[in-house]
C-alpha positions in Angstrom: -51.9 46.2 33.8 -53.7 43.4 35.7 -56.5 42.2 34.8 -59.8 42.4 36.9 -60.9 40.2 39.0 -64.1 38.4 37.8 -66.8 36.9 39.6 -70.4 35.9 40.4 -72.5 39.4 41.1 -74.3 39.7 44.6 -77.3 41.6 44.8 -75.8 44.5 46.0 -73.8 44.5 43.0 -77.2 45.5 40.9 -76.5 49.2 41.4 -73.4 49.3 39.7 -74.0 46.9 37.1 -76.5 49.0 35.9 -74.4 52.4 35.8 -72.5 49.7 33.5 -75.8 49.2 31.4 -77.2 52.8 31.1 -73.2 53.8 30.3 -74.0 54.7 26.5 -76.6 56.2 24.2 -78.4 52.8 23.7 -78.7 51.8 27.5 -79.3 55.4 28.9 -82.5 55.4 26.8 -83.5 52.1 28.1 -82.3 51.1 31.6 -84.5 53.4 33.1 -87.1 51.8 36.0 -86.6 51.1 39.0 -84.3 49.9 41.1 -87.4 47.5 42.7 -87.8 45.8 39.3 -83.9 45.2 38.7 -83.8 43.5 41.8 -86.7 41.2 41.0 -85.1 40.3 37.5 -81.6 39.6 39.1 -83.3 37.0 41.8 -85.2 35.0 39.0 -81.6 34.9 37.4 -80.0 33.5 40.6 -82.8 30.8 40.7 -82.3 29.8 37.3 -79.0 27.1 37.3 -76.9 28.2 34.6 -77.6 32.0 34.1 -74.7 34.2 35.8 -73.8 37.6 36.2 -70.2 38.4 36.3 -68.9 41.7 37.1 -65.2 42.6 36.9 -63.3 44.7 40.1 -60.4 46.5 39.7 -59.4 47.9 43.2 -62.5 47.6 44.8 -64.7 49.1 41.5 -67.2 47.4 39.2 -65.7 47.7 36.1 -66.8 45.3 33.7 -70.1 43.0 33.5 -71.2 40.1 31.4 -74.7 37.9 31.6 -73.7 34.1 30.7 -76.7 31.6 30.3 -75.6 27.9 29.6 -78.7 26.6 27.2 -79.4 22.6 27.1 -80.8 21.9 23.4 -80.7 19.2 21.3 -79.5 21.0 17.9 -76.0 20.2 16.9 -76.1 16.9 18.2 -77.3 18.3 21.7 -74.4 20.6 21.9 -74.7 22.9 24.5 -74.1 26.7 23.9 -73.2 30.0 26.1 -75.1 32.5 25.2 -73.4 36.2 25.6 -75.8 39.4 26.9 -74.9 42.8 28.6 -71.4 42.9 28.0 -69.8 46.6 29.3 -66.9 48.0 30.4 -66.7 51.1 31.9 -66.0 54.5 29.6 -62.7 55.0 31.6 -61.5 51.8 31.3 -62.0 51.3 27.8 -58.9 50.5 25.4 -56.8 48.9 29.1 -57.9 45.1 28.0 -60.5 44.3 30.1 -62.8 43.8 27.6 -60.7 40.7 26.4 -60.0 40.0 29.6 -64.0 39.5 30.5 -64.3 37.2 27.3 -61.7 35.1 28.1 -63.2 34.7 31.6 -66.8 34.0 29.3 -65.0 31.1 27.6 -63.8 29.6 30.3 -66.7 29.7 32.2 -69.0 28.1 29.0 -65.9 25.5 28.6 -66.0 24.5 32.5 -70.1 24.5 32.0 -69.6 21.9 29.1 -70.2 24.0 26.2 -69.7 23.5 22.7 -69.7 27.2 21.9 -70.2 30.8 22.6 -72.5 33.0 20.9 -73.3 36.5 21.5 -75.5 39.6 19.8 -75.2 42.9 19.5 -76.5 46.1 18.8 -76.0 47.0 15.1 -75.0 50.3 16.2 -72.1 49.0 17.8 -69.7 48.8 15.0 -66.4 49.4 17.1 -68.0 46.5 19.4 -67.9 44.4 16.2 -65.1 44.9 14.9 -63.9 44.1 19.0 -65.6 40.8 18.6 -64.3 39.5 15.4 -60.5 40.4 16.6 -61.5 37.5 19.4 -61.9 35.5 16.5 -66.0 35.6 16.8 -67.7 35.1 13.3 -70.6 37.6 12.2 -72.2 34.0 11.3 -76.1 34.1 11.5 -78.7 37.3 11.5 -80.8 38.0 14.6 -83.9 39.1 15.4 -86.0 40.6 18.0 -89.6 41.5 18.9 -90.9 43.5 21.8 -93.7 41.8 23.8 
């Protein structure tokens, strides 16, 4: 099976990337305004250099979406990570490889944007998602946190 073909979201993509979001127990429950304030949040995104959303077609369908930011620091000797958010595939396509298929498009995008390294969180209610991660050869390395503002 071929694998999708990845690429920069337009705005009229928005509509189907979030299906892709609200596609589960922990996004239906959150991805819920509307579609006004989705727009707004994916034009800051396209004004800020470095932070992409990539969506994934197979014949003519979104199937797959990623968020890549590329963060300038100065911690490991100013190495510069790619940080990982929103990562779905759609339900039906689940289990056909696009999932590694959209990470190995991540990488190569963080590589071609001069990154050192990848990093990504996830839900700890994703436990198949974590055990997809690791097989990539991710490391469950550091603990996050979050806090609602």
């Amino acid at each position: 099976m071929s694998a999708p073909h990845f690429h920069e979201a337009g705005r009229g993509d928005v509509p189907a990337i979030l299906a892709l979001l609200a596609d589960d127990d922990l996004g239906h429950g959150r991805e819920n305004v509307s579609l006004e304030i989705y727009l707004a949040a994916f034009d800051r995104m396209k004004a800020q250099p470095g932070n992409l959303i990539i969506v994934g077609e197979k014949e003519g369908v979104i199937v797959a979406c990623y968020q890549i930011t590329l963060i300038d620091g100065l911690s490991r000797g100013g190495a510069r990570p790619a940080q990982i958010e929103a990562v779905r595939v759609a339900a039906n396509w689940r289990g056909a490889g696009i999932g590694q298929s959209l990470m190995q498009d991540a990488e190569a995008r963080a590589r071609a944007g001069g990154c050192a390294l990848i990093q990504l969180t996830s839900d700890r209610a994703r436990n198949a998602a974590h055990g997809f991660y690791e097989g990539l050869g991710y490391s469950p390395s550091h603990l996050g946190f979050k806090k609602s503002l």
